[in-house]
C-alpha positions in Angstrom: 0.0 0.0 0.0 0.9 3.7 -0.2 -0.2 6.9 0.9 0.3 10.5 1.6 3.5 12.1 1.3 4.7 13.0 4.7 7.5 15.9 4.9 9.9 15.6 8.0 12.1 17.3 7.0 15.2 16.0 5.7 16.6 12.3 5.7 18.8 11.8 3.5 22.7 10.9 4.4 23.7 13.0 1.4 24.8 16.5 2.9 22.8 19.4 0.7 20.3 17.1 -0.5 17.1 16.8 1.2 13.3 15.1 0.8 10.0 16.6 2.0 8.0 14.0 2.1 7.7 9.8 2.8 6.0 7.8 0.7 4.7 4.6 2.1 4.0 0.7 1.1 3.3 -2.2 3.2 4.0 -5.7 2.3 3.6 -9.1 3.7 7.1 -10.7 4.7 8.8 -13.5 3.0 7.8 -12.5 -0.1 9.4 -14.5 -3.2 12.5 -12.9 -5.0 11.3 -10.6 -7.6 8.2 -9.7 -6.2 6.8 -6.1 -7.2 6.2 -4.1 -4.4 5.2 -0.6 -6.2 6.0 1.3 -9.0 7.6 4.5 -8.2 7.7 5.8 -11.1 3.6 6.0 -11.4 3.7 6.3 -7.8 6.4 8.9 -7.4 5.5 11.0 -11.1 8.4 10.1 -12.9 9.2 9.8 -16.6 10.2 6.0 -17.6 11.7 7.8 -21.0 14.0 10.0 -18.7 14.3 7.9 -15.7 16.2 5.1 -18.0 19.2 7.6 -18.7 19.5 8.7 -15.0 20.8 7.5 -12.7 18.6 5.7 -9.7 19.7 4.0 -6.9 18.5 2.9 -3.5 19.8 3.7 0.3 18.6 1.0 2.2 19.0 1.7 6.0 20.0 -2.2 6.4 23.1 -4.2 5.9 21.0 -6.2 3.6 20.3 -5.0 0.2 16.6 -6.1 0.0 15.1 -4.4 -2.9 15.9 -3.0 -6.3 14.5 -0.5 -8.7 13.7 -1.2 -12.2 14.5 1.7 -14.3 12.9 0.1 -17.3 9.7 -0.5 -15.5 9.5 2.1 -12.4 9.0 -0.8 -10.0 10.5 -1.5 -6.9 11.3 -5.1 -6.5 12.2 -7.7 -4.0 15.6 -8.8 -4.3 16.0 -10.9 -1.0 13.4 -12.8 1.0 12.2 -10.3 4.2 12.0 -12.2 7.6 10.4 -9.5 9.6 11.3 -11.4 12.9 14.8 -11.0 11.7 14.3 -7.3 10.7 12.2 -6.3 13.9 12.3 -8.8 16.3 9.6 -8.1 18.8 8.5 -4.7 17.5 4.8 -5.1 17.2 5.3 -2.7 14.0 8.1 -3.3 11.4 9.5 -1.1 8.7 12.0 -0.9 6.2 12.9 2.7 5.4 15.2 3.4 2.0 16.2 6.2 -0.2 15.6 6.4 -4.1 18.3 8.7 -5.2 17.8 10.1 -8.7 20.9 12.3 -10.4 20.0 14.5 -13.1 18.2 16.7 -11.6 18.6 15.2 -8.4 15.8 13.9 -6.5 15.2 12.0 -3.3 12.2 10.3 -2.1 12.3 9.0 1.8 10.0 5.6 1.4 8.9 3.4 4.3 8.0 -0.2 3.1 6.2 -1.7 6.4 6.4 -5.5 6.8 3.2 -7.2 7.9 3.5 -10.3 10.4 2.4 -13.7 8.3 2.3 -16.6 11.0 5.4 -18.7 9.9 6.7 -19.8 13.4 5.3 -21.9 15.4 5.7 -21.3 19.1 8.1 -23.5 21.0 9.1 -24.0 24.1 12.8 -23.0 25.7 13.0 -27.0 27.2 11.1 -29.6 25.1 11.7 -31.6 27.9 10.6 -30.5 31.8 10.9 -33.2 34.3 9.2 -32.5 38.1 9.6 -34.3 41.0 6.5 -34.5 43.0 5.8 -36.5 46.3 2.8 -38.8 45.8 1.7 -37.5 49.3 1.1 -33.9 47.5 -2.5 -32.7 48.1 -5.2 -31.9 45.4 -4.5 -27.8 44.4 -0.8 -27.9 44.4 0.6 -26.1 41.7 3.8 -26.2 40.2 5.4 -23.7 37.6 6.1 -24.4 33.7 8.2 -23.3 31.2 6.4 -20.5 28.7 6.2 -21.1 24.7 8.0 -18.6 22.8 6.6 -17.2 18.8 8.7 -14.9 17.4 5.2 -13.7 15.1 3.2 -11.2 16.9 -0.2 -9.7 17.0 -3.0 -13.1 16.4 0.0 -14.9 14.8 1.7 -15.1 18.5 0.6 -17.7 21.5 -3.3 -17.6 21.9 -3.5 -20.5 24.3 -2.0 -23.5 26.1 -3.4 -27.3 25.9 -2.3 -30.1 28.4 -2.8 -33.6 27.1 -5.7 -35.7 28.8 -4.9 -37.3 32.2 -6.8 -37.6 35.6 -4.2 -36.2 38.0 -3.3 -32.6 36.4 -4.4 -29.4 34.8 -2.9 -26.3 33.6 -3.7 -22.7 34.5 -2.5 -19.9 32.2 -2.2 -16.4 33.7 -0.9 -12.7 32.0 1.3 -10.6 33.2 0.8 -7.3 32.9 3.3 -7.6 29.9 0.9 -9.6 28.7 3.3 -12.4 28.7 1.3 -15.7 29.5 2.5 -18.2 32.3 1.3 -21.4 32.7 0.9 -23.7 36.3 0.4 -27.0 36.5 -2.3 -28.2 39.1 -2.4 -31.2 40.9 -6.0 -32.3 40.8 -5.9 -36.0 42.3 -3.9 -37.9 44.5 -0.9 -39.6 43.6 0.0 -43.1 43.8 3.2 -43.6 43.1 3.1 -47.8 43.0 0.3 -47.5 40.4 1.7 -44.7 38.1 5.0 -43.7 39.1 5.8 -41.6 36.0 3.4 -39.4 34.6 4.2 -38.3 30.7 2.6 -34.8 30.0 2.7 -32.9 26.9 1.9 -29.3 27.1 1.1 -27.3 23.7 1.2 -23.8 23.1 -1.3 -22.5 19.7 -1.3 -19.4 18.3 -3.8 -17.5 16.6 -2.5 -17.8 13.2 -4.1 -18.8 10.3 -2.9 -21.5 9.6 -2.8 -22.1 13.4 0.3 -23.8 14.8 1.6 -25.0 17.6 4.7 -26.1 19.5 4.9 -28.8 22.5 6.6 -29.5 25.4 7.2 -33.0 27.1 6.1 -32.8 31.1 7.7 -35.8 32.9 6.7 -35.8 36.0 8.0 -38.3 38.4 6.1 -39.1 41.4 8.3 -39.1 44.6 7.9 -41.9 46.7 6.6 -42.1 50.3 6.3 -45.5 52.8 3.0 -45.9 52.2 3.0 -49.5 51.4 3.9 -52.3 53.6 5.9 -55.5 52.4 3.3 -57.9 50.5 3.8 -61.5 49.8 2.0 -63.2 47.1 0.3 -65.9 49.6 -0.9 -65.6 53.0 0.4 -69.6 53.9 3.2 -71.1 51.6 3.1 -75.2 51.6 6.3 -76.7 51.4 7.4 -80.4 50.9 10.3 -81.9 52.9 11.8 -85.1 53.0 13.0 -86.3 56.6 16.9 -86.0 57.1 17.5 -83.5 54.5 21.0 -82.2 54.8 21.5 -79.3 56.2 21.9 -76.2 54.0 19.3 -77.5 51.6 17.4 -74.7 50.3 13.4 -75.3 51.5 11.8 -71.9 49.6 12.8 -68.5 48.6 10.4 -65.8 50.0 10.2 -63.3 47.7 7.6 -60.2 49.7 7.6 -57.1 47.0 7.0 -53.3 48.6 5.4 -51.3 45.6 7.4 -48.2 47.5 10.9 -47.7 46.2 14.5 -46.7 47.8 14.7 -47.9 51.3 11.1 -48.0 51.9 11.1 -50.8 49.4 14.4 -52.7 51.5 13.0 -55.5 53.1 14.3 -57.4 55.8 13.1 -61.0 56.9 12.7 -62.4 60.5 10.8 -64.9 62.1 7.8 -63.5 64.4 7.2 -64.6 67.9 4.9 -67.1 66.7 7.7 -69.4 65.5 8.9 -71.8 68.1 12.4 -71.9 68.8 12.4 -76.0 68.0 11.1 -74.7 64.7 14.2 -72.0 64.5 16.7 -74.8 65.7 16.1 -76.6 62.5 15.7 -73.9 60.2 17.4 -70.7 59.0 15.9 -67.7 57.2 18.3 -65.3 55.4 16.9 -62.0 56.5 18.7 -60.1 52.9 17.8 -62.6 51.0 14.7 -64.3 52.4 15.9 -67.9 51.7 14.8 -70.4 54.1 17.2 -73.3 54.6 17.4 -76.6 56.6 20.4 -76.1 59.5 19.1 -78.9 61.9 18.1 -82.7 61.7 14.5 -83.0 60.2 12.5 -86.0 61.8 9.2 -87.0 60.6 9.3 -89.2 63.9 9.6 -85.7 66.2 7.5 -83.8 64.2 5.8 -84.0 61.0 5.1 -80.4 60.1 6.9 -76.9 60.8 5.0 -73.9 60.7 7.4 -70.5 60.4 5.5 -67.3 60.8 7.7 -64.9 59.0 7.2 -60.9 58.4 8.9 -59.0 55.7 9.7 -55.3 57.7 10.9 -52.4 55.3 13.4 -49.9 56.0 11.2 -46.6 55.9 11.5 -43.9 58.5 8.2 -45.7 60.0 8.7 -49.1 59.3 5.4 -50.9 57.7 5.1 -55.4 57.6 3.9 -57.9 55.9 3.5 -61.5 57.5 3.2 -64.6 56.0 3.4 -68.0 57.4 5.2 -71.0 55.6 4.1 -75.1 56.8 7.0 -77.9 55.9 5.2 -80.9 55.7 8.0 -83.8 56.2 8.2 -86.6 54.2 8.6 -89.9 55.9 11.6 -92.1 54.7 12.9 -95.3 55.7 15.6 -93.8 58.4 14.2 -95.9 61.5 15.1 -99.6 61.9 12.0 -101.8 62.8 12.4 -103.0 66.8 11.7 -106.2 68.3 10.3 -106.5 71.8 10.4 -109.5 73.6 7.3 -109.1 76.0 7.8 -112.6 77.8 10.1 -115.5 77.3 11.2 -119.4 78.5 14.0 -119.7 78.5 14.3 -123.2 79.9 11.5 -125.5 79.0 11.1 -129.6 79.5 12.0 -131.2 76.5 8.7 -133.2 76.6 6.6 -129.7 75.9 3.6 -129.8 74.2 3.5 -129.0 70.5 1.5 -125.6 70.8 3.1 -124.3 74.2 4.1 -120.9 73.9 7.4 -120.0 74.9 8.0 -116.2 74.4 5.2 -112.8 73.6 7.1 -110.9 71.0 6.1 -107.4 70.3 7.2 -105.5 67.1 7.2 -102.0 65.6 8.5 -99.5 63.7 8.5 -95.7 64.4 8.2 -94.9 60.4 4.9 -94.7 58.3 3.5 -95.5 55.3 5.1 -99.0 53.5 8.3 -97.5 55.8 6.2 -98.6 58.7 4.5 -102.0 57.8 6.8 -104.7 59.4 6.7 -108.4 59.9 8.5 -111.0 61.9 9.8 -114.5 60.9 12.2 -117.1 61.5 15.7 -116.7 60.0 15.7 -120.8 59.4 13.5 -124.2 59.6 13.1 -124.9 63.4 10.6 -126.5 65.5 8.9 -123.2 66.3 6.3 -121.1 64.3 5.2 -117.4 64.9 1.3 -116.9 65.3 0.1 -113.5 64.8 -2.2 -111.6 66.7 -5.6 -111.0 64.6 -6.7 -108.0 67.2 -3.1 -106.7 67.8 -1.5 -107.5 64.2 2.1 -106.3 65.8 2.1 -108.6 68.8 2.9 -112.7 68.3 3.6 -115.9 69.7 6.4 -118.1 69.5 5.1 -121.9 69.9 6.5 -125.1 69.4 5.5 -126.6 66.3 7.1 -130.2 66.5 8.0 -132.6 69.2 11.1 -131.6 71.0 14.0 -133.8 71.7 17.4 -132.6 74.1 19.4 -136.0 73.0 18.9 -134.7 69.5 19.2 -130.9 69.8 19.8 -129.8 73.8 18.9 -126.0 73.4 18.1 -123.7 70.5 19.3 -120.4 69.0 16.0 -119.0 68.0 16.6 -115.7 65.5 13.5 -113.8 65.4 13.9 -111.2 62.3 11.5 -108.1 61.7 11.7 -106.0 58.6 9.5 -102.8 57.5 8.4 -103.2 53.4 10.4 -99.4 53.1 12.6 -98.7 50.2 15.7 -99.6 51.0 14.4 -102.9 53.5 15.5 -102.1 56.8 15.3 -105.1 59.3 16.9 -106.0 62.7 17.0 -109.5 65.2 16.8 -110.9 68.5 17.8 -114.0 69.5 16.3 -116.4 72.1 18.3 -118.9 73.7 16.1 -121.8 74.5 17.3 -124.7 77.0 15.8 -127.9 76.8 15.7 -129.3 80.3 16.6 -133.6 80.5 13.3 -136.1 80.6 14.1 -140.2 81.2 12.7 -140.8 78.0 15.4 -143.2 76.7 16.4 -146.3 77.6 20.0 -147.0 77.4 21.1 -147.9 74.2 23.7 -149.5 72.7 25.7 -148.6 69.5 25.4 -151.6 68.1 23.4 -154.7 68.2 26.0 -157.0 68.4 29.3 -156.6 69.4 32.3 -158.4 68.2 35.5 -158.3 69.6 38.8 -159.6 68.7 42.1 -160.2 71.2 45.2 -162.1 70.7 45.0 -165.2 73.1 48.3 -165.5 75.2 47.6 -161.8 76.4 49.9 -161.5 79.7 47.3 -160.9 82.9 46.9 -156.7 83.3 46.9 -156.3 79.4 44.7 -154.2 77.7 42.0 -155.7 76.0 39.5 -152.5 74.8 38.5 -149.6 76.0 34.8 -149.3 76.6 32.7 -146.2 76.6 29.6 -145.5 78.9 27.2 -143.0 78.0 23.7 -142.2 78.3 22.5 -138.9 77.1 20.0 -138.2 79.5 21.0 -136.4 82.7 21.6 -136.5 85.8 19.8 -139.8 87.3 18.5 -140.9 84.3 22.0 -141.0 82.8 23.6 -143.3 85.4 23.9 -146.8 83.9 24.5 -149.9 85.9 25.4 -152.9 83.9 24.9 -156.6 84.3 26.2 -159.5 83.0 24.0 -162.4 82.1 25.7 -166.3 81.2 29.1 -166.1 80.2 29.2 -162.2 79.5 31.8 -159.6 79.9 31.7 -155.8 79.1 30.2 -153.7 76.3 29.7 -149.8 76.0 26.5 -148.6 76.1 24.6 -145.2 74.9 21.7 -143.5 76.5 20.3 -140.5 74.9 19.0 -138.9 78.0 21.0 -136.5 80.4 22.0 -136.1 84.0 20.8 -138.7 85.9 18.6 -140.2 82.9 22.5 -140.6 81.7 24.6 -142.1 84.0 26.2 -144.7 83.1 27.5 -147.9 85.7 29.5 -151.2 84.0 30.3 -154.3 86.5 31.5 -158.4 85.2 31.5 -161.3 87.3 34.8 -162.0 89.3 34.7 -165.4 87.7 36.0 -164.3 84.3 39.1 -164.3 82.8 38.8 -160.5 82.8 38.5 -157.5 84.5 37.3 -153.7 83.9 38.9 -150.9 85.1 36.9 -147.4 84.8 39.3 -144.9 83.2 37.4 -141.9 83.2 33.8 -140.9 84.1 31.7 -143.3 81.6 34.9 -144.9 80.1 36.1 -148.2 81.2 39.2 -150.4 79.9 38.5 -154.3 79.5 41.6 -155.7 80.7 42.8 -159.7 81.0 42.8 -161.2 84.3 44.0 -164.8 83.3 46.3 -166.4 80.6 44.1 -166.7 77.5 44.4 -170.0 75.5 42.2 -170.0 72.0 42.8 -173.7 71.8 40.8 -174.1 74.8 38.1 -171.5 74.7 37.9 -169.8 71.0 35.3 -166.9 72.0 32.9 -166.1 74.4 29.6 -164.7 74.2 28.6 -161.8 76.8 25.0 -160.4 76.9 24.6 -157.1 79.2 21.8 -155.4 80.6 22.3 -151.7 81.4 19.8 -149.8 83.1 19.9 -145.9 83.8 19.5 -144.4 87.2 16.0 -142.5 86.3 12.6 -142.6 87.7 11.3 -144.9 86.2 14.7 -146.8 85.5 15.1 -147.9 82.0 17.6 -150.9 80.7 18.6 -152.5 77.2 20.5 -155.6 76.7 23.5 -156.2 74.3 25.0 -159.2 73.6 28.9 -159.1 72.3 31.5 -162.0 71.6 34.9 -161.7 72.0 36.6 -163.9 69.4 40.9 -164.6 70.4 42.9 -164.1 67.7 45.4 -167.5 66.9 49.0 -166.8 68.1 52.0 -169.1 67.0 52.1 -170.8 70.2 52.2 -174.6 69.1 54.6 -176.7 67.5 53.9 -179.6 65.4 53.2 -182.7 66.6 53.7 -186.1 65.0 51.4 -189.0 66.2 54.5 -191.2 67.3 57.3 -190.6 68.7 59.2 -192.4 66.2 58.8 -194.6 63.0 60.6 -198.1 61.9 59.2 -198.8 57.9 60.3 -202.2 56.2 61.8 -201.8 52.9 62.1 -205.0 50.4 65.4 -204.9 48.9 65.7 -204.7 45.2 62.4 -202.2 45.4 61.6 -200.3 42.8 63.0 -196.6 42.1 60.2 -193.8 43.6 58.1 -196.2 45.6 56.4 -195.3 48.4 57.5 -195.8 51.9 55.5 -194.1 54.4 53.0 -191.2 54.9 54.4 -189.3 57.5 52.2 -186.3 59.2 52.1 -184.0 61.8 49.4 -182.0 63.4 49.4 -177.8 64.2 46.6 -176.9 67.0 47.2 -173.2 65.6 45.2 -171.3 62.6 46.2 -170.5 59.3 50.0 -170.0 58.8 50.2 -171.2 62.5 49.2 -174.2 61.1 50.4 -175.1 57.7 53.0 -177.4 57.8 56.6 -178.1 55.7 57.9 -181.2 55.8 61.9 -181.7 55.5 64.9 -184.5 55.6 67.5 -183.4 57.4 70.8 -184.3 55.4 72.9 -186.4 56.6 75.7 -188.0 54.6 76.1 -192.0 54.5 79.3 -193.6 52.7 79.8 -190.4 51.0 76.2 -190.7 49.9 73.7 -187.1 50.7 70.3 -188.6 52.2 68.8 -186.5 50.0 70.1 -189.2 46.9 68.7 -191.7 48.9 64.9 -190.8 49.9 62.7 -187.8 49.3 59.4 -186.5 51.1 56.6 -184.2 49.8 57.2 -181.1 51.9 52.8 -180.6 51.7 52.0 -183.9 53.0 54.8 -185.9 53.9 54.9 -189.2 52.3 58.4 -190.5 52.2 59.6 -191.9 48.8 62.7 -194.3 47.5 64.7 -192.7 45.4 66.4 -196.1 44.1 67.2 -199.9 44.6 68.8 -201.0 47.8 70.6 -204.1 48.3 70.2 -205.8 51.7 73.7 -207.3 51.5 75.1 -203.7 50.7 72.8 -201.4 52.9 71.5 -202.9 55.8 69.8 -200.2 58.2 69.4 -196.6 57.6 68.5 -193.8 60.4 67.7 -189.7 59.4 65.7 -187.5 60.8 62.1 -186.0 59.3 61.3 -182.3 60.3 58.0 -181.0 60.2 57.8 -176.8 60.3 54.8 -174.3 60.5 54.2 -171.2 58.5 54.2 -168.8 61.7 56.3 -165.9 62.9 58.3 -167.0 64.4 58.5 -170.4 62.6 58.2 -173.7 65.9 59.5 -177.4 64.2 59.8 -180.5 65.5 61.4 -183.8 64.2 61.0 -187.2 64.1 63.6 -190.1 63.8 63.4 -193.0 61.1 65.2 -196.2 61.2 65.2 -199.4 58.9 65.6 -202.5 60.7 64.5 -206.6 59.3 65.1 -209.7 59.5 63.8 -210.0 55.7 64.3 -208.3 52.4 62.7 -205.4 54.0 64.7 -202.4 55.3 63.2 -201.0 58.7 63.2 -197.4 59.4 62.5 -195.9 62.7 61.9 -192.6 64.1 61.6 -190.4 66.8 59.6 -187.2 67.4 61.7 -184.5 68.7 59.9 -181.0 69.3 60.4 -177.6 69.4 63.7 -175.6 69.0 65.1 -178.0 71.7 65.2 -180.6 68.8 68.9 -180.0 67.6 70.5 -179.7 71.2 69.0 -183.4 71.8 70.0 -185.0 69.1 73.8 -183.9 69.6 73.3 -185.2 73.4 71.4 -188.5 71.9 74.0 -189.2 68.4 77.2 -187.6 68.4 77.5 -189.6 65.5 75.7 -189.2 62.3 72.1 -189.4 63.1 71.2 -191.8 60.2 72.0 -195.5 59.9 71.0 -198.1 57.2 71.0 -201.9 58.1 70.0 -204.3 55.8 69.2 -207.4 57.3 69.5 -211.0 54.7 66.7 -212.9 53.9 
């Protein structure tokens, strides 16, 4: 726009030049390069024929050359983009004042070009970001100061109003200063809670009254402060935990983990266990009061107890201390830690050995302080005896031990009874007891004797005092029923003898009759030695039979009889004997080579090699002539041969000597003499019987000349 010249007098900055008057045009800013804002030369009454051959310039009071004047055209135009924030800052009212200067005449003309506000900034805001710190125990109505937007436009184009963004705890207030600057407050219009919002993001605009309208924002943190207003929580009123028994000790049973919505040391917790936790409960666990980690630090027993309750409170560290309480049961697993015990309620130990199958000898009680399959036990007999277990049908843990079979002391005199009781837990835990049972004596057997019949052999010749046999006594019952008295019946000795009973049911006695060759002599209790009282000859008596009766000193008295034979054993003891003394045998002259003579035998009371005879001539030499050319016996049965002719007028008479020997050790002999003697053709031989070892010594005394002599005697 333009109006009125205005004269002021003079402006210009050339000295003797001068302008009367101020011509004036208004433009909008930040109008594009090459613009038009007037033409002077309509507006100013200047020839465009002249104007283009003088010389025109503008004095722009900037150090910014702006604008330009056309001198083909008249028209003053935009050479430079006009901010008029940059040109006037906050002046409500901007202008740009110039010169045109034209030479020839010269002419100046004062123009004021005002620059009009268009709303191209925004407002903003110093801090886009504004962070408050405001205690969630602040009251409804606080206020608390914010930053103010800045637009550098003015008049509708500046800051009309302020907008908060939607929230339920705050509001803005916007006040003028009597600059008519605006301020804004922020106003608390609800109570804070920090644990459920403990940041609040704000954003504050500022709008201005432009057209288009714009705006500029601000982010509003605003950080509630916190305040112990909230006491430690735990997530469960009662924690159930499971625990095996014996556990060791540092294992970890929970982790408490009690959250305080407050923050900083109001939201420090510390753990302890409240009053309400008994100290046998604190002796077997620990609670870490940082950490809140409960832990085993003593010996857990189901058999003690079987649950734990902990009451436990979570304390923070505020100024005034606020709690939370919770309370944690251990229930305890039972496990197979307790070995099943045997009670023996009432026991015999000493019975008769004639108890009745069925007695009871001992009340056993058993139990085990576990539960469950850990606790379920039963009893038994480690091996096959004569006992049984019966079990209690209204008391399942209590039995009896009763005899099952017939008892006998000679067979088995007491018993090691082994009671076992085990539980069905996982491992099998068991444990024993042991009865010791004693089985008193009864007379109920009669003496016995090992065998039947009893044969005994002895060499005969034993010397008087020598030992025969040694005999054992016995009777296993006791006491009186033990003692055995024995008697010999006919021609009877000695024998050993067995009774099964004890004590007196057992003792044994052994007597013979003086009369016998023999005698017994007690060695030792129950053991006796058979001994020889008289010379023993088996050619006279070969054996004898002995039949014994032993009774035992019981009540009632019981016997056996035994019959036994002692057979004597042949000893070497007899020589042989021929049936004469000596022997004459005729022999016909000119008899034939290898006839017989004579059968000449001996008998040998003795047995077997005692009694087998050899039959021998002893040699004696006749006219240089060995008997042995002469005659020859069988050495097996004696007969006595020729061995060639003889001539009565040559040999007449002929004596030797026939020995008969046994087979024993050492060998006994005896001879016999022949002799030939005739008054025919017949050659006599005689002979006598000599005996024994002596045989040689009386021959010597008889014949100190050669024992054997022919005669042969003519017809």
């Amino acid at each position: 726009y333009s109006d009125t010249p205005i004269y002021k007098g003079c402006r210009t900055q050339l000295p003797g030049r001068c302008a009367l008057s101020v011509t004036r045009y208004s433009i909008a800013e930040e109008m594009e390069r090459g613009s038009v804002v007037a033409n002077l030369a309509a507006d100013l009454g200047l020839d465009l024929g002249g104007l283009a051959q003088r010389e025109v310039k503008l004095d722009i009071f900037h150090n910014k050359k702006y604008l330009d004047v056309n001198k083909k055209t008249g028209e003053l135009f935009i050479v430079e983009k006009m901010d008029r924030e940059y040109l006037c800052a906050k002046l409500t009212s901007c202008f740009l004042k110039l010169d045109v200067i034209i030479e020839s005449p010269l002419r100046i003309f004062n123009i004021e070009l005002g620059i009009t506000d268009i709303n191209d900034n925004a407002p903003h805001f110093r801090r886009d970001r504004v962070e408050l710190d405001v205690s969630e125990s602040a009251t409804p109505g606080e206020r608390f100061s914010l930053p103010n937007a800045v637009d550098p436009d003015v008049g509708v184009n500046t800051i009309k109003t302020y907008r908060l963004s939607a929230n339920e705890h705050f509001t803005i207030e916007i006040q003028t200063g009597s600059d008519g600057t605006q301020y804004v407050d922020l106003v608390l219009t609800k109570s804070l809670d920090r644990e459920k919002t403990a940041v609040h993001n704000l954003i504050l605009t500022a709008v201005d009254g432009g057209i288009p309208v714009r705006s500029g924002t601000a982010n509003i943190i605003v950080r509630v402060q916190d305040t112990n207003d909230n006491p430690p929580r735990f997530d469960k009123q009662t924690y159930t935990v499971n625990m095996t028994e014996n556990s060791p000790i540092g294992t970890l049973v929970m982790k408490l983990n009690a959250t305080d919505l407050d923050e900083g040391v109001n939201s420090e917790i510390v753990y302890s266990f409240t009053l309400y936790t008994s100290e046998k409960t604190q002796e077997v666990f620990a609670l870490n009061p940082k950490t809140g980690e409960i832990t085993v630090k003593g010996t857990i027993d189901y058999e003690d107890m079987k649950f734990y309750e902990m009451h436990i409170e979570a304390r923070d560290k505020g100024t005034h201390p606020l709690l939370g309480q919770c309370k944690v049961v251990v229930h305890v697993t039972d496990m197979n830690d307790n070995y099943p015990e045997i009670t023996i309620q009432s026991v015999k130990d000493t019975v008769d050995e004639n108890i009745p199958v069925g007695s009871v000898i001992a009340l056993v009680d058993i139990n085990d302080r576990d539960t469950g399959d850990n606790g379920k036990v039963s009893l038994s007999i480690n091996e096959r005896l004569p006992f049984i277990l019966n079990k209690s049908s209204d008391r399942p843990a209590h039995y009896k031990l009763i005899v099952s079979e017939p008892l006998d002391r000679e067979s088995v005199a007491e018993y090691d009874i082994t009671l076992i009781v085990t539980d069905a837990g996982t491992p099998t835990l068991s444990d024993n007891e042991t009865i010791h049972l004693h089985l008193l004596d009864v007379n109920d057997n009669a003496p016995q004797f090992p065998q039947s019949f009893y044969t005994i052999r002895v060499m005969e010749n034993n010397a008087p005092g020598a030992l025969l046999s040694s005999l054992t006594a016995f009777d296993p019952d006791l006491h009186e029923n033990q003692y055995l008295v024995y008697f010999i019946l006919e021609k009877e000795i000695a024998n050993t003898s067995i009774d099964k009973d004890s004590g007196d049911n057992g003792v044994v006695d052994l007597h013979i009759p003086d009369n016998m060759p023999f005698k017994l002599k007690e060695s030792s209790d129950n053991y006796y030695e058979l001994v020889v009282s008289e010379p023993l000859d088996r050619e006279k008596v070969p054996e004898y039979d002995v039949t014994f009766t032993v009774t035992d000193r019981g009540s009632p008295p019981l016997s056996d009889n035994e019959t036994m034979t002692l057979e004597l054993l042949d000893v070497n003891d007899n020589v042989p004997q021929f049936s004469q003394s000596f022997y004459t045998i005729r022999v016909m002259e000119n008899n034939a080579p290898g006839a017989l003579l004579s059968s000449l035998t001996a008998f040998d009371p003795d047995l077997h090699e005692n009694q087998y005879l050899v039959y021998f001539i002893l040699e004696k030499e006749i006219a240089n002539t060995s008997m042995s050319m002469l005659f020859s016996i069988n050495p097996e049965n004696g007969n006595l041969y020729a061995l060639k002719t003889f001539d009565f007028e040559i040999e007449k008479e002929f004596l030797f000597h026939i020995e008969a020997r046994d087979s024993g050790s050492p060998p006994l002999s005896s001879n016999v003499t022949v002799t030939s003697s005739s008054w025919t053709r017949t050659t006599t031989l005689r002979s006598s019987c000599l005996r024994g070892a002596h045989t040689a010594l009386w021959w010597r005394k008889r014949s100190p000349d050669p024992p054997i002599k022919a005669l042969w005697l003519p017809r």
